[in-house]
C-alpha angles and dihedrals in degrees: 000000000000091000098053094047084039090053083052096053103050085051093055086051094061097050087051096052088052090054112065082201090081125075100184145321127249137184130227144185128022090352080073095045088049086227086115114145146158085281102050132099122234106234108196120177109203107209116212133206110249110291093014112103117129120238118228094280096052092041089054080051097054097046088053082063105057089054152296097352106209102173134346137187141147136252113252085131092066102036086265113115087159099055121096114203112201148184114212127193102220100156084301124025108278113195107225125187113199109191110203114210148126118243097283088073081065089042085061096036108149084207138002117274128207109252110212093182151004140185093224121332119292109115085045082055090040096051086046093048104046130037119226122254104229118230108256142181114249099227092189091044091053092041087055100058096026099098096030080063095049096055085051079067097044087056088047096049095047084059099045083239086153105161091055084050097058082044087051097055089036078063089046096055091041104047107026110015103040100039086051092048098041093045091044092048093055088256130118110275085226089153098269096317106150095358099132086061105038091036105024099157083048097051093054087058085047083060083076096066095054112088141182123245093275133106097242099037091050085048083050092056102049090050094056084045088059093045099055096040087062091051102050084043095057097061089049104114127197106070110305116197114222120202100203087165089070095033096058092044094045093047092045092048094057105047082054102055090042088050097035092045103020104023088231113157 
């Protein structure tokens, strides 16, 4: 596996060095953590000269170059209008993803990356220069909107409208309980990518907020939600404000509309 993304990389390395709008190439994601396998993506970040990064047309033609281009668009959907996210035939479908950007996309950079190749030496002065700002969950941000959320799936609930409400608990694990976990645990909050690896006891305990298409178990679900999220609350230092005012409403809410609508104890 490392071969074949390694083969894509030195080719993409040819076609920089030809183009003096590139000042180097660096790699992301799990190629820096060494965990890289057949079922991984190749994250590159390009990195412009001022004033030189390509619009959509020109970054399609780029990626053409590096191979046999399958699909491409770019990232709006994440924040990332710079980002092209690709499928390559390379003798099976790769997933790339070419990050167009000039050097201050290294300056706030939320982890080093590995550079593979530069046209002098500025993102290794760069990298050398700066530190990066690590990625991290916002838990005010998260205790602000939490109950309102919960009474979202009270609402949902009262309905039966049962597959917003396990969308509704796929958002919360992937945007509250997964990002708290992984942070607290040292790793990267990426949602719950790799959690069942990096937190196994605490994925089985996620299990719990994954229902079937069913009114209790959806319930079920909510509540366990609930319960973890406390948990993983009560260890966040730095002077958390709790709102109990929202959090009792919300809750009691919620065990009334799942006992008046569902008879659910």
């Amino acid at each position: 596996m490392n071969q074949e993304f390694e083969q894509f990389i030195s080719r993409a390395t040819e076609v920089l060095e030809d183009d003096e709008r590139f000042l180097g190439l660096a790699i992301a994601g799990s190629w820096v953590s060494n965990e890289i396998d057949e079922f991984s993506d190749l994250d590159l970040v390009i990195v412009c000269e001022d004033g030189a990064v390509p619009d959509l047309s020109a970054m399609r033609e780029i990626a053409e170059s590096l191979g046999s281009l399958v699909s491409s668009f770019t990232g709006e959907h994440v924040g990332e209008p710079g980002l092209l996210i690709c499928l390559f035939d390379t003798g099976r479908i790769v997933h790339v993803d070419i990050k167009f950007g000039t050097l201050e996309v290294i300056r706030n950079r939320p982890y080093d990356p590995v550079v593979v190749w530069e046209r002098d030496s500025e993102l290794s002065n760069v990298l050398a220069s700066t530190c990066a700002t690590p990625v991290a969950p916002n838990p005010q941000w998260i205790e602000d909107r939490f109950w309102t959320w919960v009474h979202y799936a009270a609402l949902r609930l009262g309905r039966t409208d049962l597959f917003a409400l396990v969308g509704f608990l796929g958002f919360i694990r992937e945007q509250v309980l997964g990002p708290l976990a992984l942070h607290a645990g040292g790793f990267l909050p990426f949602g719950v990518r790799r959690i069942e690896e990096y937190l196994p006891e605490y994925s089985r305990r996620l299990q719990e907020t994954v229902p079937a298409y069913d009114a209790n178990s959806c319930y079920r679900a909510v509540l366990a939600s609930i319960d973890i999220y406390r948990d993983l609350r009560a260890h966040v230092r730095d002077g958390l404000v709790v709102n109990e005012q929202a959090e009792v409403a919300s809750v009691r809410y919620l065990k009334e509309v799942a006992s008046r609508v569902h008879n659910l104890a």
